[in-house]
PDB file with SEQRES, HELIX, SHEET and CRYST1 records, atoms N, CA, C and O in Angstrom:
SEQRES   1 A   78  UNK UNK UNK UNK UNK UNK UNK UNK UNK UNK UNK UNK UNK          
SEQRES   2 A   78  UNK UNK UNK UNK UNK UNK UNK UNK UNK UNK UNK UNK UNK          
SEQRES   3 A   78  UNK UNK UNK UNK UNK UNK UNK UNK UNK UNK UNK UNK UNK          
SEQRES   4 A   78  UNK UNK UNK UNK UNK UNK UNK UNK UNK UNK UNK UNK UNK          
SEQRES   5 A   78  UNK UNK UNK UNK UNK UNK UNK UNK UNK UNK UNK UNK UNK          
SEQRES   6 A   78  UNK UNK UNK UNK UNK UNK UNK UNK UNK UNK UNK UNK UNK          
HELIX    1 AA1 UNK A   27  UNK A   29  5                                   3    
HELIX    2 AA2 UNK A   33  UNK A   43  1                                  11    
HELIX    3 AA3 UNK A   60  UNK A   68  1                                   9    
SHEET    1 AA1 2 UNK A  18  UNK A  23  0                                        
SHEET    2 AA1 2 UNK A  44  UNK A  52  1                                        
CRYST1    1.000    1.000    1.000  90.00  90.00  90.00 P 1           1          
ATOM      1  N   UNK A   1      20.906 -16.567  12.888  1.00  0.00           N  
ATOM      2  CA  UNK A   1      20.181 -15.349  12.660  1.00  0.00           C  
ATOM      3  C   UNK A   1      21.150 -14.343  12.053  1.00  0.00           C  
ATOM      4  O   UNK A   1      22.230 -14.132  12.604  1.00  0.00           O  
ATOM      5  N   UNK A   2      20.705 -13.561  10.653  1.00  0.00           N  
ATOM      6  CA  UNK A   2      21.581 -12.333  10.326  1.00  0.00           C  
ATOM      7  C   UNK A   2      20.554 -11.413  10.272  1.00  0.00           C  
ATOM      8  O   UNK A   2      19.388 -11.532   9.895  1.00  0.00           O  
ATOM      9  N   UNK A   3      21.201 -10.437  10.730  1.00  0.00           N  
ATOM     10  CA  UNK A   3      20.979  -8.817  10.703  1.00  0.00           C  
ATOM     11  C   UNK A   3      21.573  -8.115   9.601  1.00  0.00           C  
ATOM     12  O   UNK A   3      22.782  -7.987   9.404  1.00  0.00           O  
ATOM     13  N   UNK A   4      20.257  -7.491   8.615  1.00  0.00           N  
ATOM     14  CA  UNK A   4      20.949  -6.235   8.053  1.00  0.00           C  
ATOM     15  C   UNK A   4      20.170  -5.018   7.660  1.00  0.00           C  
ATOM     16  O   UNK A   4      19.067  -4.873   7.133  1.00  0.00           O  
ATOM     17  N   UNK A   5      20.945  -4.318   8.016  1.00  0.00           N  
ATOM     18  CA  UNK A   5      20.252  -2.872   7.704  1.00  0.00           C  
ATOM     19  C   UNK A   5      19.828  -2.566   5.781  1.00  0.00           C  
ATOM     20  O   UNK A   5      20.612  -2.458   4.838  1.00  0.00           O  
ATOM     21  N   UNK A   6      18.497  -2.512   5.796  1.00  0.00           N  
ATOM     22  CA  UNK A   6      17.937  -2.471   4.156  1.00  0.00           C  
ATOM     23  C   UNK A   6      16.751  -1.171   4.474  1.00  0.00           C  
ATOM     24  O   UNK A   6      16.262  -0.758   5.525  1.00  0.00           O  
ATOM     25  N   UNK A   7      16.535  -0.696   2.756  1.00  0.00           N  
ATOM     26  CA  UNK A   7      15.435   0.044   2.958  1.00  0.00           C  
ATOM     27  C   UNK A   7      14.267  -0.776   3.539  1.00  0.00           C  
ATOM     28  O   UNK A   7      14.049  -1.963   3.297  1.00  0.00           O  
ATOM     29  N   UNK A   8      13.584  -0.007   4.301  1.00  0.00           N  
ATOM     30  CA  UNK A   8      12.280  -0.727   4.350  1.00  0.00           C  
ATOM     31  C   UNK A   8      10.824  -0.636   3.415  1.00  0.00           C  
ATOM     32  O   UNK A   8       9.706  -1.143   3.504  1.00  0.00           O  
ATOM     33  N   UNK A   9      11.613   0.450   2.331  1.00  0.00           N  
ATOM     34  CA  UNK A   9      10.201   0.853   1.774  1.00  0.00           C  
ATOM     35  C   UNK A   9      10.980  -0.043   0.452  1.00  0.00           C  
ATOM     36  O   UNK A   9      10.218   0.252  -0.469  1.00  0.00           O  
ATOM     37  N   UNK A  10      11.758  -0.710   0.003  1.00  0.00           N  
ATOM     38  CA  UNK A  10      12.689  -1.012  -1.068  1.00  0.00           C  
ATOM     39  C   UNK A  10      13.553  -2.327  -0.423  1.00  0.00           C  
ATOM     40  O   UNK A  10      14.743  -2.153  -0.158  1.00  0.00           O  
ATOM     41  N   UNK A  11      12.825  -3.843  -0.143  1.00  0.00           N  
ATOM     42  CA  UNK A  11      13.912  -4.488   0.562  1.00  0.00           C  
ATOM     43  C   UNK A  11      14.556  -5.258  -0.126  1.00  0.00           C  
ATOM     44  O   UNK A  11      13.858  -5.702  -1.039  1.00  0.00           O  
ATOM     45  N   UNK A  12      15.534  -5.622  -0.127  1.00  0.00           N  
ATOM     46  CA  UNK A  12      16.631  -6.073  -1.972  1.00  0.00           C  
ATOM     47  C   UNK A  12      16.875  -7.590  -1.122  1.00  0.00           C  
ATOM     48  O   UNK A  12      17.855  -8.047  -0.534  1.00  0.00           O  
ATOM     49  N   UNK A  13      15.546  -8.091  -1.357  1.00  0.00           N  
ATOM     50  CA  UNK A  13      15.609  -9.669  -1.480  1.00  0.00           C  
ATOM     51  C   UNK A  13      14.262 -10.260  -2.208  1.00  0.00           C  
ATOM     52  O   UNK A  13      13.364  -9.641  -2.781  1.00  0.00           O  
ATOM     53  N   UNK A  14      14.411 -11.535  -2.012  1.00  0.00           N  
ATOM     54  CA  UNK A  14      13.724 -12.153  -3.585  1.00  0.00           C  
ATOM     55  C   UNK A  14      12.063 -12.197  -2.555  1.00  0.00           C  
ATOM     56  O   UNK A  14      12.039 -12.325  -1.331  1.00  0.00           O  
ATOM     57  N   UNK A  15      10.879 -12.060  -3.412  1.00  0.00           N  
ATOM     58  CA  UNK A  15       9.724 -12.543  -2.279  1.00  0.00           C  
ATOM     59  C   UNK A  15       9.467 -14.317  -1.712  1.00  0.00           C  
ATOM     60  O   UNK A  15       9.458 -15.412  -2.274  1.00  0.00           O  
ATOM     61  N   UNK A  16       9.281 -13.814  -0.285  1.00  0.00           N  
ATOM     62  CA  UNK A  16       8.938 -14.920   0.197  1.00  0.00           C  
ATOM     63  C   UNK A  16      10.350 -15.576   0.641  1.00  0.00           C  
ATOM     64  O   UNK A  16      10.427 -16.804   0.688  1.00  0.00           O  
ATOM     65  N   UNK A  17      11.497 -14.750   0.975  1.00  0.00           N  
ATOM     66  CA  UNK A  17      12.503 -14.942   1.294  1.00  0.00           C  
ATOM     67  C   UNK A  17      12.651 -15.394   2.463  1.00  0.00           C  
ATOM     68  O   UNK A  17      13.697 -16.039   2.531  1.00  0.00           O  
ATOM     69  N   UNK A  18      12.037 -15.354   3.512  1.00  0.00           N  
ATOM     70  CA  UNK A  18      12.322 -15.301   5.071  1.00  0.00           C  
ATOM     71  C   UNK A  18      10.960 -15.857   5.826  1.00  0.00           C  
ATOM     72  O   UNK A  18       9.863 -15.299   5.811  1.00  0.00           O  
ATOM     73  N   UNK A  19      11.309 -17.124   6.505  1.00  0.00           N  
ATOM     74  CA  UNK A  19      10.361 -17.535   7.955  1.00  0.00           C  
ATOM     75  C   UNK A  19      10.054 -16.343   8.784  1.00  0.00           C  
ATOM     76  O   UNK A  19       8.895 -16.279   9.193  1.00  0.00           O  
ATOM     77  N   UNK A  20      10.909 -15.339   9.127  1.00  0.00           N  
ATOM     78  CA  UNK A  20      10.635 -14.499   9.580  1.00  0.00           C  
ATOM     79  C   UNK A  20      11.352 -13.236   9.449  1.00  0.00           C  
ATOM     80  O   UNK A  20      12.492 -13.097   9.007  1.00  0.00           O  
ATOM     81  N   UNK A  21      10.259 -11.978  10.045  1.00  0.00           N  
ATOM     82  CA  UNK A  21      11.127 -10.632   9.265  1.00  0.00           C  
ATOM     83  C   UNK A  21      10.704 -10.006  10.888  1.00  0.00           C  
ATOM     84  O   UNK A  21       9.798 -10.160  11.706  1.00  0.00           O  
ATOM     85  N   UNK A  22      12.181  -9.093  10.733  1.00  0.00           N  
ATOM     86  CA  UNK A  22      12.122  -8.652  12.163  1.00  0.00           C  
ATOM     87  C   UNK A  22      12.499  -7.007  11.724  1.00  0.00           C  
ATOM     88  O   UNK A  22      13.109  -6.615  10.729  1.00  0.00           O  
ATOM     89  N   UNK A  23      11.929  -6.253  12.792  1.00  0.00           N  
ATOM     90  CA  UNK A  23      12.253  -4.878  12.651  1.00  0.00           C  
ATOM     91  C   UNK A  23      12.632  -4.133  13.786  1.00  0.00           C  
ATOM     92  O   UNK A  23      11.691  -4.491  14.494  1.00  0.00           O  
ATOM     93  N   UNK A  24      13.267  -3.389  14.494  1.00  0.00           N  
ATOM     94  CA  UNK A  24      13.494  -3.296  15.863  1.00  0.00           C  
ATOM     95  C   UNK A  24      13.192  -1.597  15.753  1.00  0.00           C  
ATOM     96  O   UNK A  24      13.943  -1.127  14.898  1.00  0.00           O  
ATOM     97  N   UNK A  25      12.625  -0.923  16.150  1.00  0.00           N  
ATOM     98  CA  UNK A  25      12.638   0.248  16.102  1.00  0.00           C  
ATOM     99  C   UNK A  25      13.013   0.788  14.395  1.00  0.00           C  
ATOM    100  O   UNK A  25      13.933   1.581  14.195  1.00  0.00           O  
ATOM    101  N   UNK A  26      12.366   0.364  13.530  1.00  0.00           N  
ATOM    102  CA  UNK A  26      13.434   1.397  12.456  1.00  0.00           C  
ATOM    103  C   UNK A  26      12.207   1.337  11.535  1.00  0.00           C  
ATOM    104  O   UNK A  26      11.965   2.439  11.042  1.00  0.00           O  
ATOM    105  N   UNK A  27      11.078   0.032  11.038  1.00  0.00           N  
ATOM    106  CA  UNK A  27       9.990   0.544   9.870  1.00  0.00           C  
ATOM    107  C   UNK A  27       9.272   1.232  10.325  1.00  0.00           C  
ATOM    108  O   UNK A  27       8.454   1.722   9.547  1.00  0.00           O  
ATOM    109  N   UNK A  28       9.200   1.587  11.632  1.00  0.00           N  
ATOM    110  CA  UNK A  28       7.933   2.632  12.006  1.00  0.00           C  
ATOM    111  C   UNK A  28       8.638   4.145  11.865  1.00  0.00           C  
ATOM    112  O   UNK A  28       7.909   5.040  12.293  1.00  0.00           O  
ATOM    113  N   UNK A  29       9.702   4.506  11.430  1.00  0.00           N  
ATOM    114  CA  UNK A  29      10.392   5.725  10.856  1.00  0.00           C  
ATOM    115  C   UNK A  29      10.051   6.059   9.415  1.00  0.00           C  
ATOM    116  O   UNK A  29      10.353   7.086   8.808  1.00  0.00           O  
ATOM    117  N   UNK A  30       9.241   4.816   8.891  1.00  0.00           N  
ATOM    118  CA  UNK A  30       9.269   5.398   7.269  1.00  0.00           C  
ATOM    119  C   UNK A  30       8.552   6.234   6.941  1.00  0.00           C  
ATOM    120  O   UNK A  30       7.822   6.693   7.818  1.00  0.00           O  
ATOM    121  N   UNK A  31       8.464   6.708   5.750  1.00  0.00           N  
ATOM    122  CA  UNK A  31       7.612   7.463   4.994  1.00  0.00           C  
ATOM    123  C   UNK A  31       6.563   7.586   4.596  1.00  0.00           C  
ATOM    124  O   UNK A  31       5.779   8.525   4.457  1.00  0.00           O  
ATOM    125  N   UNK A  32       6.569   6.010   4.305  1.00  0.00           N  
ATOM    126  CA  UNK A  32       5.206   5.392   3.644  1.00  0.00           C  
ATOM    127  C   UNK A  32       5.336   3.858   4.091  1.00  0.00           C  
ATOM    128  O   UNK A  32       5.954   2.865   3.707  1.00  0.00           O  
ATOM    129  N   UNK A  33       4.295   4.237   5.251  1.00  0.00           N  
ATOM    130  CA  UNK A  33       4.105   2.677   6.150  1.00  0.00           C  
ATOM    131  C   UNK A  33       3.440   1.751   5.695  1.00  0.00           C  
ATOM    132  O   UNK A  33       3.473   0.588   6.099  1.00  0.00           O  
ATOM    133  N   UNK A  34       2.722   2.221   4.738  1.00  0.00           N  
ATOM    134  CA  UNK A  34       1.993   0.980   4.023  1.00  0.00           C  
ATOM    135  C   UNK A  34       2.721   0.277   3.002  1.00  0.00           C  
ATOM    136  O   UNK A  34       2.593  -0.903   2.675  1.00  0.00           O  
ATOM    137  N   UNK A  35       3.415   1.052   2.591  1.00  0.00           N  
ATOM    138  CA  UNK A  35       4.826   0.614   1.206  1.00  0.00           C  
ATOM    139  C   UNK A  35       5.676  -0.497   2.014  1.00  0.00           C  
ATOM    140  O   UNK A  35       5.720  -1.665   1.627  1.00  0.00           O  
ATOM    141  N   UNK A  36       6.480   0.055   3.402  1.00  0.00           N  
ATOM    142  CA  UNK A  36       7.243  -0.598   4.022  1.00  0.00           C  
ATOM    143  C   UNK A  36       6.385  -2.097   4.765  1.00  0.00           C  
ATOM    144  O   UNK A  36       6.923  -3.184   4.556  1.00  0.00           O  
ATOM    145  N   UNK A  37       5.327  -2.065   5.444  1.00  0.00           N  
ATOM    146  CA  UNK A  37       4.186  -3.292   5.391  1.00  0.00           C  
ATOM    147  C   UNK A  37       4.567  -4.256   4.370  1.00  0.00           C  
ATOM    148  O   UNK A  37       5.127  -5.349   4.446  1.00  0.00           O  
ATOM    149  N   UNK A  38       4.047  -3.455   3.226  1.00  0.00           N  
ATOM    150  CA  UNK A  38       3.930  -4.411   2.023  1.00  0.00           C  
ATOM    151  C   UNK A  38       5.036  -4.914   1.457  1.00  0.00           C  
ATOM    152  O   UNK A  38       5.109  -5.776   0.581  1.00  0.00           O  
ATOM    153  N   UNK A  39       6.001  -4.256   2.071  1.00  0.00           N  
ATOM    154  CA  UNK A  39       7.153  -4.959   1.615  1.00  0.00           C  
ATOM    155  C   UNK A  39       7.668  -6.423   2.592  1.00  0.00           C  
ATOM    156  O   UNK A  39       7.798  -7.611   2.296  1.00  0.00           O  
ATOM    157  N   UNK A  40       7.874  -5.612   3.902  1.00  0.00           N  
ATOM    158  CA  UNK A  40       7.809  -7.186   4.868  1.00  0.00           C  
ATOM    159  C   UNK A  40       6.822  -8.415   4.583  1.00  0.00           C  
ATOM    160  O   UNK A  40       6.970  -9.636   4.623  1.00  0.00           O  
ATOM    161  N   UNK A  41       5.919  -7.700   4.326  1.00  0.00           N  
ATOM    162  CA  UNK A  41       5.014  -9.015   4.325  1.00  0.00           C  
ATOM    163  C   UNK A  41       5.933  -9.836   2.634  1.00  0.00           C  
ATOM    164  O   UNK A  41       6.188 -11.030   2.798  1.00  0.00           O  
ATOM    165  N   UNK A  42       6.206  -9.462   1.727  1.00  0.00           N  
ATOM    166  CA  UNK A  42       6.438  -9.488   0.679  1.00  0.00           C  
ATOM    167  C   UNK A  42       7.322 -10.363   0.663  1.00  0.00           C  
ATOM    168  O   UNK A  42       7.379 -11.117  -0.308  1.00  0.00           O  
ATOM    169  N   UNK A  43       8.249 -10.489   1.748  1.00  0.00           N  
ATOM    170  CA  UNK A  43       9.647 -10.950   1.778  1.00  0.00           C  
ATOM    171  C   UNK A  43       9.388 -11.988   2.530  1.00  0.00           C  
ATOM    172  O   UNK A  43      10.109 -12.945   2.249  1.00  0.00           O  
ATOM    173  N   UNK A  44       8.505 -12.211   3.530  1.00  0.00           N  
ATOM    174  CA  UNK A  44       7.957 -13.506   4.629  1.00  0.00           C  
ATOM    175  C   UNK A  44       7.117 -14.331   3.853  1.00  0.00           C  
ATOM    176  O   UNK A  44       6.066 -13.977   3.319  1.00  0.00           O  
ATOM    177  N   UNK A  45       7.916 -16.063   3.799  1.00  0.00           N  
ATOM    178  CA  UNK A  45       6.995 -17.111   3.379  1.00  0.00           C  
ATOM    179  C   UNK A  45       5.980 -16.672   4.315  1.00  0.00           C  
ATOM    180  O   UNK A  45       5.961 -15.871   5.250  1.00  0.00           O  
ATOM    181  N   UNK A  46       4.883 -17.691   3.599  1.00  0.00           N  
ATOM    182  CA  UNK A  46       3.495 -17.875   3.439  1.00  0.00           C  
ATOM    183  C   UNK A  46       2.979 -18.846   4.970  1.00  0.00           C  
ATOM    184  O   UNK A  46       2.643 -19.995   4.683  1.00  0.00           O  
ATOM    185  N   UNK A  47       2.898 -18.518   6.406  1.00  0.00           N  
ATOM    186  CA  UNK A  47       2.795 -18.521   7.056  1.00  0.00           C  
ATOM    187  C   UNK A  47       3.508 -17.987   7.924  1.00  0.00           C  
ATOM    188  O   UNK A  47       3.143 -17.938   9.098  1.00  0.00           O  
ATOM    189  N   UNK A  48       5.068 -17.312   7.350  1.00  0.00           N  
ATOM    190  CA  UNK A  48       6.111 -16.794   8.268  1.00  0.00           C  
ATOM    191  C   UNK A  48       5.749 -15.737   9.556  1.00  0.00           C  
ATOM    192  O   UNK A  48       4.638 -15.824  10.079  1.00  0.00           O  
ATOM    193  N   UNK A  49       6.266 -15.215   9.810  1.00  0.00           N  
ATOM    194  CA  UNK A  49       5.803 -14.238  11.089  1.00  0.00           C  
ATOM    195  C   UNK A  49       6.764 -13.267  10.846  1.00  0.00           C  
ATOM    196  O   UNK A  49       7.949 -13.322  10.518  1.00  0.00           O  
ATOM    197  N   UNK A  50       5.749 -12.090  11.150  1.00  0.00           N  
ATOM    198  CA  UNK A  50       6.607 -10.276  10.849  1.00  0.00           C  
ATOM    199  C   UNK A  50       6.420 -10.253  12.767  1.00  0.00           C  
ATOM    200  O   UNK A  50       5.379 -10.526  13.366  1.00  0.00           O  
ATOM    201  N   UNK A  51       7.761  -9.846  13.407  1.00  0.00           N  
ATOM    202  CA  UNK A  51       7.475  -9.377  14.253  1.00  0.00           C  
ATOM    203  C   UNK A  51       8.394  -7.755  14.475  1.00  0.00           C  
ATOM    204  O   UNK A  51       9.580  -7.558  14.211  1.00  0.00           O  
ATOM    205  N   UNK A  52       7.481  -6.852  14.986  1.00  0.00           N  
ATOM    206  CA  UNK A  52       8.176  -5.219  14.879  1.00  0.00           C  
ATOM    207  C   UNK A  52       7.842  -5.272  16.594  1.00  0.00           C  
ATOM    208  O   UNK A  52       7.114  -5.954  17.314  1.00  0.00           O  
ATOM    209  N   UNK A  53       9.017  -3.909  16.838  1.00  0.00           N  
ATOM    210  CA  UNK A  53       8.890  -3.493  18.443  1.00  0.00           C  
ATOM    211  C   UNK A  53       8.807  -2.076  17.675  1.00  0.00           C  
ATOM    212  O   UNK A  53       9.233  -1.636  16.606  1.00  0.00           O  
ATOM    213  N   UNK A  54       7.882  -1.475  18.986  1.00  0.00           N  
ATOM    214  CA  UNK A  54       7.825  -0.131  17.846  1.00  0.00           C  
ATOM    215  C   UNK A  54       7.749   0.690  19.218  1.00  0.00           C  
ATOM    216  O   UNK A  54       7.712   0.031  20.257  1.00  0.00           O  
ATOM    217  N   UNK A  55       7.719   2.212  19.294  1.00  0.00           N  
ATOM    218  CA  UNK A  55       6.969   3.051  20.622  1.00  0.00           C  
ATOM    219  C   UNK A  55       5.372   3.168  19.782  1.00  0.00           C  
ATOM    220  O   UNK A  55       5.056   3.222  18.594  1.00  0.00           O  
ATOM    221  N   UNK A  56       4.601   3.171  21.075  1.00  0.00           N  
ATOM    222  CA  UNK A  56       3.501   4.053  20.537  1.00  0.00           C  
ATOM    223  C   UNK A  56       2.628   5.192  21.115  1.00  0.00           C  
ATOM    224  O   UNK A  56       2.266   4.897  22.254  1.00  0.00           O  
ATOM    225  N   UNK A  57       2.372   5.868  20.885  1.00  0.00           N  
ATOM    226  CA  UNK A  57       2.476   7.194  21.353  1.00  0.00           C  
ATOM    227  C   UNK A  57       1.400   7.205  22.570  1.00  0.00           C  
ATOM    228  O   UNK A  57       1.209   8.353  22.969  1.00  0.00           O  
ATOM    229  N   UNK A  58       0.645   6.212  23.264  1.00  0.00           N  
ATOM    230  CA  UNK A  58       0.674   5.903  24.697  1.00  0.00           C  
ATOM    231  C   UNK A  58       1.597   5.882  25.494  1.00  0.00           C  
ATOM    232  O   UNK A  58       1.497   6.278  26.656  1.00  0.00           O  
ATOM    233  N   UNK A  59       2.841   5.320  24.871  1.00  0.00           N  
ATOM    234  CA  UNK A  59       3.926   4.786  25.903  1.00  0.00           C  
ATOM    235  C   UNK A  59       4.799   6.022  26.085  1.00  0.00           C  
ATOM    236  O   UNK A  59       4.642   7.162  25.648  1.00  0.00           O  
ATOM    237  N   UNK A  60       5.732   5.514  26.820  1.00  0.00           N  
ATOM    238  CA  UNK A  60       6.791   6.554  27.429  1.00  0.00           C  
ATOM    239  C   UNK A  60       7.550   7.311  26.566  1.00  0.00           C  
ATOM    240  O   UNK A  60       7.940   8.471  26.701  1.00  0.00           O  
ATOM    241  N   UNK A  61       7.740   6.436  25.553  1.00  0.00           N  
ATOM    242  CA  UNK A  61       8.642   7.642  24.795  1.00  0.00           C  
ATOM    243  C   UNK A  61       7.620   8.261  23.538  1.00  0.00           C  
ATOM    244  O   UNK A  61       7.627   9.302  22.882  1.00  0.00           O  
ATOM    245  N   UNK A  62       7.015   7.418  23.563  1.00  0.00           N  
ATOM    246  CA  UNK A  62       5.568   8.463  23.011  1.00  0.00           C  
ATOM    247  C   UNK A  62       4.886   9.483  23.088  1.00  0.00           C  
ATOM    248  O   UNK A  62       4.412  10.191  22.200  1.00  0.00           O  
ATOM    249  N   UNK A  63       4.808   9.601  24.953  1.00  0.00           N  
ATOM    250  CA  UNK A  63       4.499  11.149  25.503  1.00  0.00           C  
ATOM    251  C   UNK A  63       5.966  11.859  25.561  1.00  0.00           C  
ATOM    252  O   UNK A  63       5.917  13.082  25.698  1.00  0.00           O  
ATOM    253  N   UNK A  64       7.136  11.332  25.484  1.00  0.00           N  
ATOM    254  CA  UNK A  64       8.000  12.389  25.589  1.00  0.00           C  
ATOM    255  C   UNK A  64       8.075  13.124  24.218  1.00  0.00           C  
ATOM    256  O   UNK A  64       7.859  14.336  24.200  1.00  0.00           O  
ATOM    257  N   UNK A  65       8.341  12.525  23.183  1.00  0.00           N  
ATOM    258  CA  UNK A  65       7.854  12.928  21.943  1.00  0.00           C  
ATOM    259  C   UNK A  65       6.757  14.095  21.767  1.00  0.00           C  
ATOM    260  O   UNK A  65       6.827  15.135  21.112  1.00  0.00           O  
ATOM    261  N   UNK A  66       5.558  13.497  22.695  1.00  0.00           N  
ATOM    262  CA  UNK A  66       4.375  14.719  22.323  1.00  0.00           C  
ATOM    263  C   UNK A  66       4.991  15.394  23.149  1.00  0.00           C  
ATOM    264  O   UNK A  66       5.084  16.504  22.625  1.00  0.00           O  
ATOM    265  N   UNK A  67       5.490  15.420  24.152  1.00  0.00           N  
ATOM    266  CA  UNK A  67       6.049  16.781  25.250  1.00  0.00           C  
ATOM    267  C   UNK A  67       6.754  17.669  24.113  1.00  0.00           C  
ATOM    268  O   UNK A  67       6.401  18.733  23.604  1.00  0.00           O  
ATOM    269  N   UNK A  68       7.748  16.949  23.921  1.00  0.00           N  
ATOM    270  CA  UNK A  68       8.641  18.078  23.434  1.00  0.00           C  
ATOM    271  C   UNK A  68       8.496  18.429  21.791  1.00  0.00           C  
ATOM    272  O   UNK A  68       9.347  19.063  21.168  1.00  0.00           O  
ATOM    273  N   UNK A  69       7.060  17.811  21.123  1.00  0.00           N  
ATOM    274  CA  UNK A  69       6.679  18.444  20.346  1.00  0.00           C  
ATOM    275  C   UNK A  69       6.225  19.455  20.632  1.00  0.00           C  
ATOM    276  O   UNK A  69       6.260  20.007  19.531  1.00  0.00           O  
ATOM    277  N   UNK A  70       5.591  20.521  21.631  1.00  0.00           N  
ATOM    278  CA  UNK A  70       4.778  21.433  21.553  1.00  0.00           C  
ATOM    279  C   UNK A  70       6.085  22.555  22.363  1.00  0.00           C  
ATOM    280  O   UNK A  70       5.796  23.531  23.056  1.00  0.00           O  
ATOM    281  N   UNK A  71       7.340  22.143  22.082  1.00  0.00           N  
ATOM    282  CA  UNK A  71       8.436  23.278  22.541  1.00  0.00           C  
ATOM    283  C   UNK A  71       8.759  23.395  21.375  1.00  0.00           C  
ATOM    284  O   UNK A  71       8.342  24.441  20.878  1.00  0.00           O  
ATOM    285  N   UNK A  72       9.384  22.700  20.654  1.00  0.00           N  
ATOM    286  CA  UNK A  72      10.093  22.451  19.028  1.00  0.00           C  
ATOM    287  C   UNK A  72       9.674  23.181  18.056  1.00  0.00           C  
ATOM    288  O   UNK A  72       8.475  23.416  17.908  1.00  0.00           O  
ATOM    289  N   UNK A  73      10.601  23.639  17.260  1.00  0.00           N  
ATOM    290  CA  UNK A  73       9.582  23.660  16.138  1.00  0.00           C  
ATOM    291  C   UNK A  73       9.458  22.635  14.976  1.00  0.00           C  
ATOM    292  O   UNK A  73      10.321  21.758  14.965  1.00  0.00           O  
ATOM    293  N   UNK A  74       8.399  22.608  13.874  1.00  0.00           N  
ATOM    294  CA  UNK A  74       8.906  21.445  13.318  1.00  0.00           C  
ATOM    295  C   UNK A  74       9.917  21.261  12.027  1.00  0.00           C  
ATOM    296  O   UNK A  74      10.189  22.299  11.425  1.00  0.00           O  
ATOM    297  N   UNK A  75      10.397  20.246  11.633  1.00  0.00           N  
ATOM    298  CA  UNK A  75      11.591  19.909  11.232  1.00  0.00           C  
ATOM    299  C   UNK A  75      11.614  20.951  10.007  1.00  0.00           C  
ATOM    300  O   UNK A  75      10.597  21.630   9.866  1.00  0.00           O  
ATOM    301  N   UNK A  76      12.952  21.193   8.876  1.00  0.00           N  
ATOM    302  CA  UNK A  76      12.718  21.635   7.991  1.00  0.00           C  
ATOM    303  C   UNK A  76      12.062  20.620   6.863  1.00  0.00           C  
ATOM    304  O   UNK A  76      11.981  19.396   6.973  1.00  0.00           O  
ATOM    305  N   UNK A  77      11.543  21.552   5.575  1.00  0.00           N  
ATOM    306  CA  UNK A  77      10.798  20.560   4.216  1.00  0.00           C  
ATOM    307  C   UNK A  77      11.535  20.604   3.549  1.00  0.00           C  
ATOM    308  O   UNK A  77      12.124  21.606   3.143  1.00  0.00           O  
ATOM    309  N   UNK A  78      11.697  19.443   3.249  1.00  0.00           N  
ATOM    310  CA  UNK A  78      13.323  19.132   2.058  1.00  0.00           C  
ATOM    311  C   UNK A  78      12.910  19.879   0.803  1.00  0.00           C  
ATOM    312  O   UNK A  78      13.663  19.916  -0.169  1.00  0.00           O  
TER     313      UNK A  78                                                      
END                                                                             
């Protein structure tokens, strides 16, 4: 197994590269989740398996998130 850190909206390998594509906390940060999707899927042969661990905003760090969204303010706009 190798690990490497790549864009997820931009992944610099050939399609259909990988049995499987793994994400650990990091494509659910993108920008454009449907771009980054389409890219995993893009890169996984043709039965391969995408598997992601993600929070979701049921879970624990999901409500801490909404907690301390409504103290915060929000981020600056580039």
């Amino acid at each position: 197994m190798t690990f490497q850190v790549a864009d997820a909206e931009a992944l610099p390998f050939e399609d259909a590269s990988f049995d499987a594509v793994l994400s650990t906390f990091g494509v659910m940060f993108t920008p454009d989740q449907p771009k980054a999707a389409a890219e995993l899927a893009r890169v996984c042969r043709p039965g391969g398996r995408i598997g992601l661990a993600n929070w979701t905003p049921e879970g624990f760090v999901g409500q801490m998130f909404k907690t301390l969204g409504r103290h915060l303010p929000p981020p600056p706009v580039p």
